[in-house]
N, C-alpha and C positions, 0 to 999 in steps of 0.2 A: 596585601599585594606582595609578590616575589620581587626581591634583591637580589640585580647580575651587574656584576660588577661595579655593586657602587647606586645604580641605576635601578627606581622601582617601576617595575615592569607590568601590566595586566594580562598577562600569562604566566604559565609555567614552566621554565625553561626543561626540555627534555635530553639535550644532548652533550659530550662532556662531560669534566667533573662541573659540577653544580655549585661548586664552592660551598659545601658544610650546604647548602637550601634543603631542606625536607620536604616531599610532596604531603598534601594536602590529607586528613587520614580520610584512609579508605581507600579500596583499591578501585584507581583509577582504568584500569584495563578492565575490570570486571566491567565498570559502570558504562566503556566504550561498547565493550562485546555484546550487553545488552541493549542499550539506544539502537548500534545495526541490527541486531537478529532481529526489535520489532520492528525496525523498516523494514527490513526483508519479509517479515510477515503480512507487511499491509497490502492490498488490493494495487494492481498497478493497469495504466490503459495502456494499451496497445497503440501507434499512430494512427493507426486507420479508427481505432475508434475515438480519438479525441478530435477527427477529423470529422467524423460521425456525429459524436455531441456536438462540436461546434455548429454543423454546415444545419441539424435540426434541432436547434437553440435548446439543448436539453442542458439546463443545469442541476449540479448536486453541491448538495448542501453539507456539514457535516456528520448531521445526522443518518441524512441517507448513505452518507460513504461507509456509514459503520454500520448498516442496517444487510450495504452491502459486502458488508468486510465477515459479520456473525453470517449471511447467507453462505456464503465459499467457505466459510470451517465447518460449518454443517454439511455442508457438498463433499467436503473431505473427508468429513467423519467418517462419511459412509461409503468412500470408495470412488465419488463420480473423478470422470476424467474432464467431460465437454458438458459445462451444465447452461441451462437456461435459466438465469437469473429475475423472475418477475419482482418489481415492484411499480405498486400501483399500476399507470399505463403503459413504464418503461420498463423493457426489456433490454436484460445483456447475453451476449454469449462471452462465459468463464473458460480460462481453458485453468480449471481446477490445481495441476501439478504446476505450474508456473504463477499461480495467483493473477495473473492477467485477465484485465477484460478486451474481448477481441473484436466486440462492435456493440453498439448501443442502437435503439428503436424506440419510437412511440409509437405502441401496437396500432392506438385510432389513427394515425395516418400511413401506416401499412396499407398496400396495396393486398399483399398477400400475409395471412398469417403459416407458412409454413418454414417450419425451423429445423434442418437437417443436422448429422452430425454431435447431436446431443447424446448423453447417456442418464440426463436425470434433467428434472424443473427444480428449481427453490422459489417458496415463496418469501422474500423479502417483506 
């Protein structure tokens, strides 16, 4: 535990002289710069579609968030912009360059299955 002023602390004080304290080894900015970039990498909902899963009691699990998360790097890989994300009965619309999802569906209770504005399917 770090020592400020006398006082052991469960942090690590960042600002100031530190009085002689050493940070912890290893560089602490790399290990931050990485934990953000893979949040920035992970899949995010849109409000209207978490208003979407909720209002059609669609839950995910974590394996499907990662089932859905490998579906959108594969969308990227190859260039899509607006994909349509199938897994099992649920459908998303990705908007690929922002990693968001923009609405969710359970295809069997679609009235209509037409889905405009895509440039590619993934099957999840």
């Amino acid at each position: 535990m770090a020592e400020l002023n006398g006082v052991k602390v469960p942090f690590v004080p960042i600002v100031g002289n530190n009085n002689g304290y050493k940070a912890p080894a290893g560089n602490v900015k790399s290990n931050f710069d990485e934990i953000f970039n893979s949040e920035l990498e992970k899949v995010k909902f849109s409000n209207h579609a978490l208003r979407r899963l909720e209002s059609r009691n669609i839950t995910l699990d974590n394996d499907q968030l990662n089932k859905i998360q490998t579906a959108v790097e594969r969308a990227q890989l190859k260039g899509a912009k607006d994909s349509l994300v199938m897994m099992n009965d649920t459908a998303f619309i990705v908007n690929i360059a922002n990693r968001t999802i923009i609405t969710a569906m359970d295809v069997k209770e679609s009235k209509e299955n037409v889905f405009t504005n895509i440039d590619s399917v993934v099957f999840a």
